[in-house]
Backbone as ProteinMPNN parsed JSONL, in Angstrom:
{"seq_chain_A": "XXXXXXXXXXXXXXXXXXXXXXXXXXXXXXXXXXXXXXXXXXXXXXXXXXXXXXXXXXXXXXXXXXXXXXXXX", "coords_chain_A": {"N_chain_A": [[27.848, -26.671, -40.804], [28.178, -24.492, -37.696], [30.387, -22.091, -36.442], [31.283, -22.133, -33.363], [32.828, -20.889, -31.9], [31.987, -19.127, -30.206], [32.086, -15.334, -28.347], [30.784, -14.052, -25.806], [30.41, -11.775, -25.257], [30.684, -11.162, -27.917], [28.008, -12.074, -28.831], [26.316, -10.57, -27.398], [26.355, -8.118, -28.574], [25.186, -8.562, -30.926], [21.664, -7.865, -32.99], [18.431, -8.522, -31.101], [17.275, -9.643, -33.477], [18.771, -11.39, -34.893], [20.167, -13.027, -33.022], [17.856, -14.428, -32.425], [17.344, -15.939, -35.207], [20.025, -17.167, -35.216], [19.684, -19.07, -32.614], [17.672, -20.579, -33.46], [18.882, -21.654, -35.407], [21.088, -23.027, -33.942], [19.272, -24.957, -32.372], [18.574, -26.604, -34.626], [20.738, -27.834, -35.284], [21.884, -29.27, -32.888], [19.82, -31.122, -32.857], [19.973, -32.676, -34.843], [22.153, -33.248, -34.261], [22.047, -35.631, -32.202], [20.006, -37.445, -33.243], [21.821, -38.47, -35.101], [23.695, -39.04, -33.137], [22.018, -41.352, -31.623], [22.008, -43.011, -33.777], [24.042, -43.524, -35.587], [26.253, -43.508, -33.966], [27.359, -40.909, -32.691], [30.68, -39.275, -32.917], [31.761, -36.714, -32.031], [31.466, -35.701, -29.425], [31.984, -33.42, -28.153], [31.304, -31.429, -29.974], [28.407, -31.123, -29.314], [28.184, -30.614, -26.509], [28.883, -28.061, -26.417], [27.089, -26.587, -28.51], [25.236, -26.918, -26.401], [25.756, -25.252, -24.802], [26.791, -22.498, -25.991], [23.729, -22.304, -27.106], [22.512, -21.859, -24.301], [23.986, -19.331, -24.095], [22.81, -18.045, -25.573], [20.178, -17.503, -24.952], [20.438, -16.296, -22.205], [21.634, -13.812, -22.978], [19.034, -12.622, -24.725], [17.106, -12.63, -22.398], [18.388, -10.779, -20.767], [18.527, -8.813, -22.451], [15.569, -8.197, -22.705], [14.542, -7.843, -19.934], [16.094, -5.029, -19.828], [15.095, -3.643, -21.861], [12.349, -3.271, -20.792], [12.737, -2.202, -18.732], [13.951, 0.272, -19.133], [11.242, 1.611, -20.619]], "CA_chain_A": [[28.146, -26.545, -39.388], [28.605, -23.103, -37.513], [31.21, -22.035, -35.411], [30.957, -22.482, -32.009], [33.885, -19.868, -30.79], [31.313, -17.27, -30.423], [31.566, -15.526, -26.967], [29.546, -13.785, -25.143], [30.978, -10.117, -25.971], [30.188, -11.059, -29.549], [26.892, -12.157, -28.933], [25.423, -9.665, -26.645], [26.865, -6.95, -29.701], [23.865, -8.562, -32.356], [19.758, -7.923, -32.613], [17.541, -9.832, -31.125], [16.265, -10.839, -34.055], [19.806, -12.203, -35.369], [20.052, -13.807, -31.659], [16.526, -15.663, -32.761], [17.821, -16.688, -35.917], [21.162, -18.319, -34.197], [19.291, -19.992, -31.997], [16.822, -21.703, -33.976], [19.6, -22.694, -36.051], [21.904, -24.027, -32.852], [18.699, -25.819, -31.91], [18.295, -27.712, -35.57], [21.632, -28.494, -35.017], [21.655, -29.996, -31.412], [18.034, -31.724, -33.287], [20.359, -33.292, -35.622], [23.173, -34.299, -33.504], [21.361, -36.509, -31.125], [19.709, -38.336, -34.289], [23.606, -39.151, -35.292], [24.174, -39.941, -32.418], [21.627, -42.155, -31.788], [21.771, -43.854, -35.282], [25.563, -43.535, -36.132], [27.222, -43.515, -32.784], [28.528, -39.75, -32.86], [31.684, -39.658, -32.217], [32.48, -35.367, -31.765], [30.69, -35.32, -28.756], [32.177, -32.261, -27.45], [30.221, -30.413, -30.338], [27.317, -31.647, -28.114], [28.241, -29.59, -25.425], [29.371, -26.482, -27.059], [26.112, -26.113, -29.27], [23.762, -26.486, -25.607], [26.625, -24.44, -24.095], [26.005, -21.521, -26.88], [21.865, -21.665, -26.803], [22.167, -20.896, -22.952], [24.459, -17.867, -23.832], [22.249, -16.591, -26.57], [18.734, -17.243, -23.841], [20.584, -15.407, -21.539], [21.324, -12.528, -23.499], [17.987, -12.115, -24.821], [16.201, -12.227, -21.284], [18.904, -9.726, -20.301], [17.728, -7.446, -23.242], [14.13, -8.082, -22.336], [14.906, -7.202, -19.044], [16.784, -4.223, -20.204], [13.872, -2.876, -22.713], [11.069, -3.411, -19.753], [13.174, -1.194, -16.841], [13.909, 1.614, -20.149], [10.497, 1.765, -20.913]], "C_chain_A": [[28.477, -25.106, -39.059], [29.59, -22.891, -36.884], [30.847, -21.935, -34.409], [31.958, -21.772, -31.094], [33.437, -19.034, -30.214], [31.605, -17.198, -28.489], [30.995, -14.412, -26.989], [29.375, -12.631, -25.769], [29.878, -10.091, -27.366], [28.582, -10.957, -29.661], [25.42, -11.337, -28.719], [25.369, -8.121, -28.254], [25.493, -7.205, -30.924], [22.617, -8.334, -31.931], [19.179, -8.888, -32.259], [16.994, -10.49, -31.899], [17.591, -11.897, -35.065], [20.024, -12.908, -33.919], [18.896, -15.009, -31.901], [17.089, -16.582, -33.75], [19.102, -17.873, -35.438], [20.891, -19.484, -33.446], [18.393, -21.048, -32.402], [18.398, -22.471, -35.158], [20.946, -23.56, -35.505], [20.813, -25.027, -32.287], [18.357, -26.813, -33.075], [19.865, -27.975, -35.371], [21.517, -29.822, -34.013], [20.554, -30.866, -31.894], [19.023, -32.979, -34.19], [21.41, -34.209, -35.422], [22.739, -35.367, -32.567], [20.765, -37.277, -32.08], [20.959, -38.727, -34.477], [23.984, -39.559, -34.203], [23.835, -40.908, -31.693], [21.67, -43.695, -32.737], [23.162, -44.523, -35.717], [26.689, -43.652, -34.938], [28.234, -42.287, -32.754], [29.761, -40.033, -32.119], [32.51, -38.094, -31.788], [31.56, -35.193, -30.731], [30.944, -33.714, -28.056], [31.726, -31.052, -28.874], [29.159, -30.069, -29.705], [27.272, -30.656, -27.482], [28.28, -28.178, -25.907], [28.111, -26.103, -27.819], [25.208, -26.119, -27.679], [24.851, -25.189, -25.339], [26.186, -22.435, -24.63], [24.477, -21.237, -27.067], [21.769, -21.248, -25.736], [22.422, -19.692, -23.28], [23.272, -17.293, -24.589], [21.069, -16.473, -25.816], [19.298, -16.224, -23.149], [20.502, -13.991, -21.836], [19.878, -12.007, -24.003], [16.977, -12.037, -23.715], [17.08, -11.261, -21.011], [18.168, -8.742, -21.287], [15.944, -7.344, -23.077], [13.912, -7.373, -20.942], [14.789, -5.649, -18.856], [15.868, -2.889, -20.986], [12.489, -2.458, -21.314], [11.512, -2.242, -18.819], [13.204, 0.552, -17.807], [12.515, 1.823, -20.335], [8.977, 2.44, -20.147]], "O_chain_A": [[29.006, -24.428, -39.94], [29.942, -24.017, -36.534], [29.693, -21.505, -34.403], [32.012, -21.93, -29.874], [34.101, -18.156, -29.662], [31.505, -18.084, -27.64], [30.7, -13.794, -28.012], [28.51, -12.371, -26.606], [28.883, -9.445, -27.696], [27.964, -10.114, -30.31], [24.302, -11.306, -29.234], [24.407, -7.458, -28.643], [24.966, -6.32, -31.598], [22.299, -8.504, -30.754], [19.226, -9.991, -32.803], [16.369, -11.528, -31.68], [17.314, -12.884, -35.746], [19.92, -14.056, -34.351], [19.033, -16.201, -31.628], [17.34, -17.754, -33.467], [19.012, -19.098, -35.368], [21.495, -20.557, -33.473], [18.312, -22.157, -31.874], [18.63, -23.645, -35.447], [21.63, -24.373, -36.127], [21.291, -25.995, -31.696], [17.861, -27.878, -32.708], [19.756, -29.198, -35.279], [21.182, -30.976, -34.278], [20.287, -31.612, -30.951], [18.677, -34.157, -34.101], [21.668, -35.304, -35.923], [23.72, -36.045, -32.261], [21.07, -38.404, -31.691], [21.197, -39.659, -33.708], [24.702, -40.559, -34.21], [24.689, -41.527, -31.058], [21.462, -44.881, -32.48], [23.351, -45.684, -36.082], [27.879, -43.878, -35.156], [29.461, -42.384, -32.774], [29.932, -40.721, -31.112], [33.645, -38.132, -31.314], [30.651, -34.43, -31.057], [30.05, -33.045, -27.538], [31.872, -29.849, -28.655], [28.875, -28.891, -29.489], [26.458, -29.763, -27.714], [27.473, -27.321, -25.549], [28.036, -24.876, -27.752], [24.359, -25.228, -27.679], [24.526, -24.105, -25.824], [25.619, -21.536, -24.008], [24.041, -20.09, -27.168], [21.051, -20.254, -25.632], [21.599, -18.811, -23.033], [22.792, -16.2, -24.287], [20.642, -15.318, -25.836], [18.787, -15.122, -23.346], [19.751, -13.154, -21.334], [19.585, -10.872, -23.628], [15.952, -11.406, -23.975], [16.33, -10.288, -20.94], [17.298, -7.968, -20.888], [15.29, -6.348, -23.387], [13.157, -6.404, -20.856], [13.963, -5.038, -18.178], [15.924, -1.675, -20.789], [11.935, -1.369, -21.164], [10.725, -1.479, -18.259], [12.723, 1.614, -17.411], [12.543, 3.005, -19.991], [7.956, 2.578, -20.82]]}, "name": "protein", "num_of_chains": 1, "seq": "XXXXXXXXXXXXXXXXXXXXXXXXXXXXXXXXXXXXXXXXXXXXXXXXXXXXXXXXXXXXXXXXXXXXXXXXX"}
């Protein structure tokens, strides 16, 4: 499991390509929790939230740096 304290500060501070990695591995998460909780009847749902909660931040930040690269360039 990862932590899920991360904020934003922190996030915006790494590479996009550690931002990619994060996110594919908050989305096999979120992939895995919804099977449990289908199957098993999760019962930490407020991981749930906090793992979509965290893939928005890290989308956001990387359209901001796309953004950001496009207007520098």
């Amino acid at each position: 499991m990862t932590d899920l304290k991360t904020k934003y500060s922190d996030l915006a501070e790494r590479s996009e390509e550690d931002l990619q990695k994060q996110l594919v591995q908050y989305k096999k998460e979120l992939f895995n929790i919804r099977f449990q909780r289908t199957i098993e009847g999760f019962a930490d749902t407020s991981r749930f939230k906090k793992l979509r909660i965290n893939i928005a931040r890290i989308k956001t930040i990387l359209t901001n740096k796309k953004k950001a690269g496009k207007k520098s360039a």
